[in-house]
N, C-alpha and C positions, 0 to 999 in steps of 0.2 A: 223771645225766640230761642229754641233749643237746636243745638247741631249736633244730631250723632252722627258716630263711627262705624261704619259696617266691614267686614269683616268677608273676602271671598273663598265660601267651602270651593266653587267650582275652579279655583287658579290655585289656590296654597295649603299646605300641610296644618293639623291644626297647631303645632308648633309654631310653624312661623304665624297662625295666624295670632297665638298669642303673645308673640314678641311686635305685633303690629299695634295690638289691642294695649298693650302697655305703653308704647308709645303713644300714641290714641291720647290715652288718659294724659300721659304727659303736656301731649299738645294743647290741652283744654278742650276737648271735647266733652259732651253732658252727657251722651249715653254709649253704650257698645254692644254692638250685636252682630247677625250673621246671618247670611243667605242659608237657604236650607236647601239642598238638592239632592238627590241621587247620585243624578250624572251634570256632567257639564256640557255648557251648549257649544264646544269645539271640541276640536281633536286635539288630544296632549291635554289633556286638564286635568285637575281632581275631583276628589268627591267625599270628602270631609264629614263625617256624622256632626250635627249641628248642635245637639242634643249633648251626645259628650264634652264637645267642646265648651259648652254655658256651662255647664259642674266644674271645669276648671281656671274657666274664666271669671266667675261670681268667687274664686278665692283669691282675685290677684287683683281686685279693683272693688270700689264702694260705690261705683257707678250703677243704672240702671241699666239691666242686662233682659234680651231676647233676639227673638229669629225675624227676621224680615224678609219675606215672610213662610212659614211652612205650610205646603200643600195635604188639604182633609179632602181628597177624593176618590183615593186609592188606596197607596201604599202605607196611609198611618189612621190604623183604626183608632177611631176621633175619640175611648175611652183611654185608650192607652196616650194620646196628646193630653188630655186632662190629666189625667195622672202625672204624666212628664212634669207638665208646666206647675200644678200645683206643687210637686215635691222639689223642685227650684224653688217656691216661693217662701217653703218652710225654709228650704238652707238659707235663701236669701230674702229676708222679708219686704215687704215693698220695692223690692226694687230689679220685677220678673215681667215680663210680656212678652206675649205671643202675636205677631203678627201672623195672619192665618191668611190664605189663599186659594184658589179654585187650582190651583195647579198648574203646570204643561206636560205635551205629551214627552217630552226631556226625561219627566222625574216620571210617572206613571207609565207609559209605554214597555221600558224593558222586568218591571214588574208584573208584566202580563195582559193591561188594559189594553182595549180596542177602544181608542178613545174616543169619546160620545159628544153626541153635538149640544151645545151650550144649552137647551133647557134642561139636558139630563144630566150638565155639569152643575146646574144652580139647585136642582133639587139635590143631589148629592151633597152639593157643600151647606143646604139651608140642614138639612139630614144632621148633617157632621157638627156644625153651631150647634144647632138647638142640643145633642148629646152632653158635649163641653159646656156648654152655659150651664145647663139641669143639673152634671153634676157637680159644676162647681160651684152651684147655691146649694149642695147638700143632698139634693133630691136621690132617691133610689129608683133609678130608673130602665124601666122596659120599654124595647123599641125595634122594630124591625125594619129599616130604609132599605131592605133590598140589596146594597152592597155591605153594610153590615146590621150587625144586631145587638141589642144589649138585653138583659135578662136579669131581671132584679138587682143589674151591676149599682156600687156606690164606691165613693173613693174613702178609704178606711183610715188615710194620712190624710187632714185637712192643714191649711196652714189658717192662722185669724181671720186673714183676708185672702180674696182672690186676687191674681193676676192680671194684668188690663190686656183687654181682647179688642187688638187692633186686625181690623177689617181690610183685606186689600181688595181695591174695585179700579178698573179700568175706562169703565163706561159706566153710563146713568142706572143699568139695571141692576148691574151689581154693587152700586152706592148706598139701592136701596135697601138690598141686607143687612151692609153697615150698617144703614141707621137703627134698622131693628134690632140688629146683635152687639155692635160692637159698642166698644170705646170710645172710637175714633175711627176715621179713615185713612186709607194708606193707599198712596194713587203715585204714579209719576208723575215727577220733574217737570210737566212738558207747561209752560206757563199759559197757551192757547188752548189744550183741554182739559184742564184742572178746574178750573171754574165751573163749569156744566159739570164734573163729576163730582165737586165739593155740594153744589146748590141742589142736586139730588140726595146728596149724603143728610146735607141740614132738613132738607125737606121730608126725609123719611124719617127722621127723629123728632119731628112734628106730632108726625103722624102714629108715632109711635111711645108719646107720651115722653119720650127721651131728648136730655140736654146734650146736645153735641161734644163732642171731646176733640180731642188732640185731631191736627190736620197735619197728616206726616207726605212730606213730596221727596220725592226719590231721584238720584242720581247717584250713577257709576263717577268717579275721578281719577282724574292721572294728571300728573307733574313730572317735568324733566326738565334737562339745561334749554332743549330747544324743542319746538312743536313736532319736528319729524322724530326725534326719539320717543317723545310719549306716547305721539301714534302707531309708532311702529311695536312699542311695547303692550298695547292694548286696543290695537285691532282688530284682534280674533274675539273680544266682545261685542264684534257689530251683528252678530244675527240677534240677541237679544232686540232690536231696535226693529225687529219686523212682527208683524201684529200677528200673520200667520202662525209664527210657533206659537202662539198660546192658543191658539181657536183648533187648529189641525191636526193630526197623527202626524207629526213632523218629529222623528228621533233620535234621526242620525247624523252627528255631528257632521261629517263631512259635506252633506247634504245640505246643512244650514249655514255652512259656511260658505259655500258654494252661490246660496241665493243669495244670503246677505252681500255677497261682493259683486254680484250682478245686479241689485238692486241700489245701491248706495256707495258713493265716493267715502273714501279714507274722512275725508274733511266735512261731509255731513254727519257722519258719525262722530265724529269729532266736535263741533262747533253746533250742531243741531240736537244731537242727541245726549250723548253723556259730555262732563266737563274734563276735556282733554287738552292738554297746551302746556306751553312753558312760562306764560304769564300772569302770574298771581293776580293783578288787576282785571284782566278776564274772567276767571275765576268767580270774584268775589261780584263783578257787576250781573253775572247768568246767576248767580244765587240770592242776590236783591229781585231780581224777575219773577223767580220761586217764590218769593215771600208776600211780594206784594199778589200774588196768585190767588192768597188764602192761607198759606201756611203758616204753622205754628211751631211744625218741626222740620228741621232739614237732613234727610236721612243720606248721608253722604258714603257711598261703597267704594273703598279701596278694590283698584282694577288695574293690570299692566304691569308687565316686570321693568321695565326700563329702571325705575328708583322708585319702589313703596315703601321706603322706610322716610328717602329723602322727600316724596309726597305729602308724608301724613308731616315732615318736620317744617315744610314748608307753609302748610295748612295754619300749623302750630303759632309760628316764625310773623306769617301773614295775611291769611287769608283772613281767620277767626278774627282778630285783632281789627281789622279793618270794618269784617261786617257788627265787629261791636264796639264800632266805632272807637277804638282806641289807638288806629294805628292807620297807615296809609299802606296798602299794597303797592309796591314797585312794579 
């Protein structure tokens, strides 16, 4: 079992995200990476270049470094993400991946999309894969999907090998892209729908001649001295936890925030959805949940100002230790 560090464009500068990320490393975490956004899903956030940030993070750590995950449905013509990811791979060899995603309308909407309903989000993002996969087997290739196009494009900088193309899927139909394109799967945390999203994922790599990879389960974190401060530091994360901003033209921060807290208590966001609280023992028994799920990886997102430095120390300190069985969390 591997636990990475993620890293939020949408709450911190990339400074402070790389003083997190070094801490990170210190704690013992196995990999470091970074939400990719445009915009952030509240009011008062950031918006971080994701991309920039991995060129300066792959020089301050030996860790295995990418995005979880960046959206190919819109705003990042899916030649130019190949090209990103592979000349990452050259600075940093083996140890570059791209988690990739159908997007929300968050990140595509103030780019200009009218955002489309989910069969013309799946053909978009199969469009976008098949581009990045062809040409990071080398291929020279032509293609017109309609939102974009490629034209005898090739990538001119190869690195030996390609980068590991992890698949994010939320439900069964998009699992089964995963299995045709990706790596690996990359699903939330949620331990009651990860199984049906996982056994779609294995299922379509069946079917597609392909050995399963890495099973990556997602959750936001926050630590404080007591449960009301880490909530109160990472509450404006609860629209993330409603299913509508990824399906809908939902792009306006205050709007999302708005439903999210008509929709949901402080404390289901908290104890249902991401891992928020002040007790390390909590913590570590909701990420035993994750594991016995299917997972393989535990993709952990620093979230909340309350203490993210004393969070990730805490992590370090006890949580890690505990789930590797070396230590007892208090």
């Amino acid at each position: 079992m591997q636990y990475w560090f993620s890293a939020s464009t949408e709450e911190f500068t990339p400074s402070e995200m790389l003083e997190q990320a070094r801490a990170a490393e210190r704690a013992g975490f196995d990999g470091l990476g970074a939400s990719d956004h445009f915009a952030p899903w509240f009011p008062g956030g950031e918006a971080s270049q994701a991309w920039v940030y991995l060129g300066a993070l792959g020089q301050v750590t030996s860790k295995p470094i990418g995005t979880g995950v960046t959206p190919i449905l819109h705003h990042y013509h899916p030649g130019l993400v190949a090209q990103a990811f592979m000349s990452l791979q050259e600075l940093y060899p083996g140890r570059v991946f791209l988690g990739v995603g159908s997007g929300e309308a968050v990140n595509e909407s103030p780019l200009g999309l009218d955002w489309p309903p989910f069969s013309e989000q799946r053909e978009r993002f199969e469009a976008g894969l098949e581009a990045i996969t062809r040409l990071w087997d080398g291929e020279t290739v032509t293609m017109d999907a309609g939102w974009f196009a490629l034209k005898e494009a090739k990538l001119w900088t190869r690195a030996p090998a390609r980068p590991k193309l992890y698949v994010s899927a939320f439900g069964p139909q998009a699992a089964q892209v995963a299995g045709r394109f990706g790596d690996g799967l990359w699903t939330l945390g949620d331990p009651e729908s990860a199984p049906e999203i996982i056994d779609a994922y294995r299922q379509s790599c069946a079917e597609h001649g392909r050995e399963p990879g890495e099973i990556i389960l997602h959750a936001g974190f926050a630590w404080a001295r007591t449960d009301e401060e880490a909530i109160r530091g990472a509450r404006r994360w609860k629209p993330t936890q409603l299913p509508e901003l990824y399906l809908e033209d939902i792009a306006d921060q205050d709007d999302m925030q708005r439903r999210a807290d008509e929709q949901m208590t402080d404390e289901q966001f908290a104890k249902e959805g991401f891992l928020v609280g002040s007790d390390p023992g909590e913590h570590v028994e909701r990420i035993r949940e994750m594991e016995k799920a299917g997972a393989t990886t535990i993709c952990l997102q620093l979230i909340g100002s309350a203490d993210p430095l004393g969070s990730i120390r805490t992590y370090g300190e006890q949580v890690l230790p505990a789930l590797r069985g070396a230590g007892v969390a208090g």
